[in-house]
Each structure stands twice: as C-alpha cells, then as structure tokens.
C-alpha positions as CSV (number, residue, x, y, z in Angstrom):
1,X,-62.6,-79.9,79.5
2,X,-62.6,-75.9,80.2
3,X,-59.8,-74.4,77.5
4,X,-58.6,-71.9,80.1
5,X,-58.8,-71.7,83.5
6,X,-57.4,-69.4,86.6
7,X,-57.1,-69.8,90.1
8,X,-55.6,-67.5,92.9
9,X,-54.9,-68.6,96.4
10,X,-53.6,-66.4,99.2
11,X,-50.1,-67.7,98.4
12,X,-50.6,-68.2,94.7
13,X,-51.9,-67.9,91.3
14,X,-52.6,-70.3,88.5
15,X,-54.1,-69.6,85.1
16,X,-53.5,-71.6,81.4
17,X,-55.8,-70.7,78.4
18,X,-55.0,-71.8,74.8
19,X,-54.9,-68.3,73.3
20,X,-51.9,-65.6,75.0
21,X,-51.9,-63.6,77.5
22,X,-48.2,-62.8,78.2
23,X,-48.0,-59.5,78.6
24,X,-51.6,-58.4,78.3
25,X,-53.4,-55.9,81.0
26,X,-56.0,-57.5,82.7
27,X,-57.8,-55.6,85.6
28,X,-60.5,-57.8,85.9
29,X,-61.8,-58.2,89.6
30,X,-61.1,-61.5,90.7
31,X,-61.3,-61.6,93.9
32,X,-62.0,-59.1,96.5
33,X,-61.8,-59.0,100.7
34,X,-62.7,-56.4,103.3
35,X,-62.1,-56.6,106.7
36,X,-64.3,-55.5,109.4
37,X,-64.9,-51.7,109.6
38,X,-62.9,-49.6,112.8
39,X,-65.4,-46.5,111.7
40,X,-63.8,-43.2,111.1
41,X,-61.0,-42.9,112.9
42,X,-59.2,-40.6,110.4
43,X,-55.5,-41.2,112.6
44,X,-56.1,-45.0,111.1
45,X,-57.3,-44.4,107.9
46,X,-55.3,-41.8,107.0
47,X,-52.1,-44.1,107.7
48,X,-53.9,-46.8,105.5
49,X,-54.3,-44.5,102.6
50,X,-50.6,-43.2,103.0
51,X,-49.2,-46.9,103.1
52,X,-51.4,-48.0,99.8
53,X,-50.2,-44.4,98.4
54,X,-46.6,-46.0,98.9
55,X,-47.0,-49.5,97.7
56,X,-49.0,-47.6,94.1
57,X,-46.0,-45.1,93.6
58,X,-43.5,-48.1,94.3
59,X,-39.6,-48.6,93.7
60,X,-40.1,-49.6,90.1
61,X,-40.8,-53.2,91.3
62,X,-43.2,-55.9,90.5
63,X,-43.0,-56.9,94.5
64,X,-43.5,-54.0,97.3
65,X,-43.8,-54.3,100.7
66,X,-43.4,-52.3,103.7
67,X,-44.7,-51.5,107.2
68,X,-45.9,-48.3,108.0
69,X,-46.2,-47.9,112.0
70,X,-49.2,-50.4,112.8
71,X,-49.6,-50.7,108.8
72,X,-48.8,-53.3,106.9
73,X,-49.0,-53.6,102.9
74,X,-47.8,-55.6,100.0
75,X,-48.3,-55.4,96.5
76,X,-47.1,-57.2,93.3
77,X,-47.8,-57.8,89.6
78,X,-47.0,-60.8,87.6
79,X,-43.8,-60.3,85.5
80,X,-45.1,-60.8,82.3
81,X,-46.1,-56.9,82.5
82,X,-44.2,-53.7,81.7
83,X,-43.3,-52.0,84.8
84,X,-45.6,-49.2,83.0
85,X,-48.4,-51.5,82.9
86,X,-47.8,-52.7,86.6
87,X,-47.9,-49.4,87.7
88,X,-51.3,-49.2,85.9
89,X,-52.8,-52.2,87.6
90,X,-52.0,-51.4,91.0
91,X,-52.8,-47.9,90.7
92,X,-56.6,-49.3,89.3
93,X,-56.3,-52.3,92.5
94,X,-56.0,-49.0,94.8
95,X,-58.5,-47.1,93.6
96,X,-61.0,-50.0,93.9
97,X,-59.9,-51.3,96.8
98,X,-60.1,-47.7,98.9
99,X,-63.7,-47.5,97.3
100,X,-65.2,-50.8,98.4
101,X,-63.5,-51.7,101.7
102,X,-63.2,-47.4,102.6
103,X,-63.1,-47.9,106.6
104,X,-62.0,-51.8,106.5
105,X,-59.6,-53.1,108.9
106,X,-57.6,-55.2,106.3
107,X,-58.2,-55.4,102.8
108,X,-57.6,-57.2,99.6
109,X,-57.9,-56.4,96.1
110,X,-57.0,-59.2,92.9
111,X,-57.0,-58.4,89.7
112,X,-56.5,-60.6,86.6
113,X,-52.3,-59.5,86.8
114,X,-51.8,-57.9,90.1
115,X,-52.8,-57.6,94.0
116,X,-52.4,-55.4,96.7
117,X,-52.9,-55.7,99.9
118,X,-53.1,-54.3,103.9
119,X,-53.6,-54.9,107.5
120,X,-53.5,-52.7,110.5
121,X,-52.3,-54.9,112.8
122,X,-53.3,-52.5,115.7
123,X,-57.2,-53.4,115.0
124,X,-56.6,-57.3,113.7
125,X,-58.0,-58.0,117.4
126,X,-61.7,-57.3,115.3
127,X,-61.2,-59.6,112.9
128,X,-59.6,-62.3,114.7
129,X,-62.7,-62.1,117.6
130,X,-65.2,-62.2,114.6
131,X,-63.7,-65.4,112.6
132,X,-62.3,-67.9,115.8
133,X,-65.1,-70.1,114.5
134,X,-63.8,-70.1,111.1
135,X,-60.2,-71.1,111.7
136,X,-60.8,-75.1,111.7
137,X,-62.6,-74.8,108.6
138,X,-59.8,-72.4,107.0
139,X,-57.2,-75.1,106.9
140,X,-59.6,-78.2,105.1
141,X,-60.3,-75.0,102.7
142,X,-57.3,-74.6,101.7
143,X,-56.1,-78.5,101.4
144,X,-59.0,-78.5,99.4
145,X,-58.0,-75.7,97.0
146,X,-54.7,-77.9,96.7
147,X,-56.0,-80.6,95.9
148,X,-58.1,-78.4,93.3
149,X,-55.3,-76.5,91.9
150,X,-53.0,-80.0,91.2
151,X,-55.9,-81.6,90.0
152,X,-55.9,-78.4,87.3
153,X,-52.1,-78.4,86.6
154,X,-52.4,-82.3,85.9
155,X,-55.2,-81.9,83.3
156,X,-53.4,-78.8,81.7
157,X,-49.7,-81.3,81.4
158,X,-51.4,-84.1,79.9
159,X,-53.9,-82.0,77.7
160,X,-51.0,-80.0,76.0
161,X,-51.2,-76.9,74.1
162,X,-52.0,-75.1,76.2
163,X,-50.4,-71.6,77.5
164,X,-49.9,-72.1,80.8
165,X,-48.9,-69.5,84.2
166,X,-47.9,-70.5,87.5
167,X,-46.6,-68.1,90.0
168,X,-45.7,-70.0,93.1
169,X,-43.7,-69.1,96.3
170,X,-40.8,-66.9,94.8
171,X,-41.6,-66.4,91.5
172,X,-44.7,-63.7,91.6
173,X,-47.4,-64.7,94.4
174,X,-47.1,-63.3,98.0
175,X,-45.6,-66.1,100.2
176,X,-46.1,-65.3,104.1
177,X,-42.8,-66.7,105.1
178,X,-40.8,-65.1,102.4
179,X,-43.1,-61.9,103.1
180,X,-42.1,-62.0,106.9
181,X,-37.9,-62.0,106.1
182,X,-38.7,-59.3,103.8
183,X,-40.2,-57.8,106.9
184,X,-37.8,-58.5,109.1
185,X,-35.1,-57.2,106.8
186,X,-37.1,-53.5,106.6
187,X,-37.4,-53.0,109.6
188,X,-33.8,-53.5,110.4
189,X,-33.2,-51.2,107.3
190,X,-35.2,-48.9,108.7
191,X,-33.7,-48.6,112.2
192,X,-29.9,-48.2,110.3
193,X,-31.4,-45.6,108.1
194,X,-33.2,-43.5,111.4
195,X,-29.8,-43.8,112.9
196,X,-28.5,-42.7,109.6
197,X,-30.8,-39.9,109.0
198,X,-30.4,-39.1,113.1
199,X,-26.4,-38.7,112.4
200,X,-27.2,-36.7,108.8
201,X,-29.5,-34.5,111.2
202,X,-26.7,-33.7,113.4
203,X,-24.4,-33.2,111.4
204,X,-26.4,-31.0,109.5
205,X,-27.1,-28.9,112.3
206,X,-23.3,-28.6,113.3
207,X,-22.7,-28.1,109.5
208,X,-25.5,-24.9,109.8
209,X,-23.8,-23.4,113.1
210,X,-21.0,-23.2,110.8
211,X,-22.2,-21.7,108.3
212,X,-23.9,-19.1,110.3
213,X,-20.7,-18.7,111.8
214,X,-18.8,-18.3,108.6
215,X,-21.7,-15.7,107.7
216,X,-20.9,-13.6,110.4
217,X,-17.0,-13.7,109.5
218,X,-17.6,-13.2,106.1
219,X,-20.4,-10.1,106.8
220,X,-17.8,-8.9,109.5
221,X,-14.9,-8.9,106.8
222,X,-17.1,-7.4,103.9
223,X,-18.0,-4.4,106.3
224,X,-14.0,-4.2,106.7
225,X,-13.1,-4.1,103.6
226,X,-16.1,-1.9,102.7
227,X,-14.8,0.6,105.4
228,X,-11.1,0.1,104.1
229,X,-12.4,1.0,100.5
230,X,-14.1,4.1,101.5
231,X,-10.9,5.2,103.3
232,X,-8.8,4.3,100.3
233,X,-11.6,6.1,98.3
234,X,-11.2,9.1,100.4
235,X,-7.6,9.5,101.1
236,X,-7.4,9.1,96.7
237,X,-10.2,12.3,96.9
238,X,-7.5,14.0,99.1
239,X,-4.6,13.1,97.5
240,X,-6.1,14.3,94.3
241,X,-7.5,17.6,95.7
242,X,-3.7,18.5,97.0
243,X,-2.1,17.7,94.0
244,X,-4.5,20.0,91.6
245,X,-3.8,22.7,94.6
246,X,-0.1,22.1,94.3
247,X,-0.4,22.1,90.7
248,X,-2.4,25.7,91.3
249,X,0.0,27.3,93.2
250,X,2.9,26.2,91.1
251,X,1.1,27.6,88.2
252,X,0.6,30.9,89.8
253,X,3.8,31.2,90.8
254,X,5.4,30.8,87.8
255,X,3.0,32.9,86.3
256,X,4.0,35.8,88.9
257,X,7.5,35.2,87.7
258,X,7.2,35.9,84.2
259,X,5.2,39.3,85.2
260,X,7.7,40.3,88.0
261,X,11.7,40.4,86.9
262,X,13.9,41.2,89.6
263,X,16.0,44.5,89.0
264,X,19.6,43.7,89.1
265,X,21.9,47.4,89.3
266,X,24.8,47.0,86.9
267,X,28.2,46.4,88.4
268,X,30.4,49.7,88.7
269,X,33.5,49.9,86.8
270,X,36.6,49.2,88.9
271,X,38.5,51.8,91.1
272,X,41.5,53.1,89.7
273,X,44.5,53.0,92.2
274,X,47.3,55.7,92.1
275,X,50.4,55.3,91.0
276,X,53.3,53.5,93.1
277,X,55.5,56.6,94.6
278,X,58.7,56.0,95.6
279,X,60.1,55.6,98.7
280,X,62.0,58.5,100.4
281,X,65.6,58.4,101.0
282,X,66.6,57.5,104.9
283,X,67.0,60.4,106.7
284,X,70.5,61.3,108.2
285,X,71.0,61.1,111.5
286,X,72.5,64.3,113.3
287,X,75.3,63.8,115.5
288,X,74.6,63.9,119.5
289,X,75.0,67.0,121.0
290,X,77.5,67.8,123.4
291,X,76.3,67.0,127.4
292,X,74.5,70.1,128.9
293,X,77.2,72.0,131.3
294,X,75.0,71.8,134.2
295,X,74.9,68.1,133.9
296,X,78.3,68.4,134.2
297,X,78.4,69.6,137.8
C-alpha cells in the first residue's frame, strides 16, 4: 500500500501521507483544464484577466468568489496555509493558468494547496456544443471517482498513522451549490451597494453645488472685507496725515506767538475832579411892582 496519496475532484480534495504537510507550500500542478478558445476578442479577455486580477489580490480570504459581468471566478486555498502563503499560491495558479489556457473560454488551474478558477458564461455555448457527447459518461466518472476516493479514506482509517486531509463541501473545496448562494448573495450585495454608491453619487454632487456655492459666498465676502480693509487702511492714512497737519499748524502757531507779543499801552493815571464848591445862597425875590397907570385906565 502507497504511503501517501492525493486526490482532487471538482468538489473536493483528498490527500494523507505519513510525513507532514500542514502548513507547507506546495504549487505543484495537479491538475489543469482549458476551455475551448473564443480567439482574441480583447473586450472578453480583458474582463477575464481583470476578474482573476481580483480573485489573486483577494479580501484576505482562503475562499473568493465573485461575478464580474458575464465572468465568473472562484478561488481558494486550503486552511492549513498562512494567508501570506495563500496569496502566494494563487498568485503562482494565475500566472500559470493565464499562460496555458491564454484565450480559453473557462479555465482551471490546481495546485498541491490551492485552485482558481473561471467561466465566461457569455461563450459557455462553445463548450457545451463541443462536449454533449460527454455528459452521459461525466456522471459514471464521477461515481467512479467516489467510489475511488472512499475506497482511499477506508484504507487510510484502518492503516493508521497516517497524516491525513480532507476538505469536503464546507470546509475548503469549491461546492457548486454552496458556490451558487454565495452567488446569489453577491449579486444582491451588489445591487444594494450600486443603489448605495448611486445615492453617495448624488449626494455628492448636491454636496459639490454646495460647496461651489459656499466658494462663491466666501470669495464674495473676502473681496468685501478686502475692500473694507483698504478703506479702513485709507481713511487711517488720512486720519494720520490731518493729525501731523494739525499738529503742524499748532506748532507754528505757537511758535509765532513766542516771536510776536502783543503791545498793551499802559493804563493812564486817573482824572482828578475839582473840588465840591458850595452852593450859592437863594436869591431874594424883589417885590412886584406897582400896576402900570395905563393899565389902569
């Protein structure tokens, strides 16, 4: 009996070996599929390349997924990596994936401790017209493989010792139906965060009409006050100019007054009066005189 052993399915991985491998790197190609090729058609490709460019740089997960317009793409690591290392092993899955399947409808790319993925389900119409004949024998393949990969777990239980890995449905493999809720559950994220971003835009639009609106107030109010200042500036130019003129003139003037004093004429001495003279005695009244004769007649 083998002493280690691995086996990865669309929907799983297996792998026991008697010496560790818990948190090892291994990029070692195990498995690689390209679809058929849609040419250059550099709209397509250039989607693809953005989509696996998003998976590589990742949410700091060991499971990313995502649809990207007719693009869909998974990737994932198995846990018992770093997330340093994960980001290593997907960015290597990329790099060889885009190099041997460079113009392939779909793609997939398995390494020893990581995958990655991608479909553009605009051109899946190739693959599925090229592979009808193989869908019958796609289903007794896979019983097959179960059969296989039980027949392996069994041997590994009752042959003990062993280290052992299985990464089933929700532990670290890609399971479709889990894959599809995920799916579902973006894109209804992603409709609330358009509506979101649609709200931010408008309001960041009303938000800049404000702002250029509150630009013009505030230029409008700067020139103001730069006009009031330059008044004030002036009228303090003014001010100062009269009062160093007043200042001037007073100094002139006082100037003028210590060189010019007023000639006063002394005060002349005071008038002497005469003497108080005496009054004269009443005069004597003279008797009347007899009537005139002819008065008498």
């Amino acid at each position: 009996m083998s002493k280690g052993g691995e086996i990865q399915l669309e929907g799983c991985f297996v792998k026991y070996d008697y010496t560790s491998f818990f948190g090892a790197e291994d990029k070692t190609e195990i498995c690689r599929n390209c679809g058929p090729s849609i040419g250059y058609n550099f709209d397509v490709l250039n989607r693809i390349d953005s989509a696996l460019a998003y998976l590589v740089s990742g949410n700091a997960q060991y499971f990313r997924g995502g649809e990207f317009g007719s693009i869909q793409g998974v990737a994932q690591c198995v846990q018992d990596l770093s997330l340093s290392d994960c980001q290593d092993c997907l960015t290597e899955a990329n790099g060889r994936l885009r190099s041997e399947c460079p113009t392939s409808t779909w793609g997939d790319m398995y390494l020893g401790k990581c995958y990655i993925r991608y479909a553009d389900q605009g051109n899946l119409n190739l693959d599925n017209n090229n592979n009808n004949g193989d869908k019958r024998r796609g289903k007794g393949g896979k019983i097959k493989k179960s059969v296989l990969i039980w027949s392996i777990v069994g041997s590994i239980l009752f042959s003990g010792g062993a280290t052992i890995a299985l990464f089933c449905a929700y532990g670290n493999c890609f399971n479709i139906k889990e894959y599809k809720k995920k799916l579902k559950k973006l894109k209804f994220d992603k409709k609330v965060a358009e509506k979101e971003r649609d709200t931010a835009k408008t309001e960041t639009k009303t938000a800049e009409k404000e702002r250029d609106s509150a630009k013009t107030e505030t230029k409008t109010t700067k020139e103001k006050a730069q006009k009031l200042e330059k008044e004030r500036d002036s009228a303090k130019t003014e001010a100062k100019a009269a009062k160093e003129k007043a200042d001037k003139l007073e100094k002139e003037i006082q100037e003028q007054l210590k060189k010019c004093v007023p000639f006063v004429p002394p005060f002349p001495p005071p008038c002497p009066y005469p003497p108080m003279l005496p009054m004269p005695p009443p005069c004597s009244y003279l008797p009347m005189p007899p009537p005139c004769p002819y008065l008498l007649k």
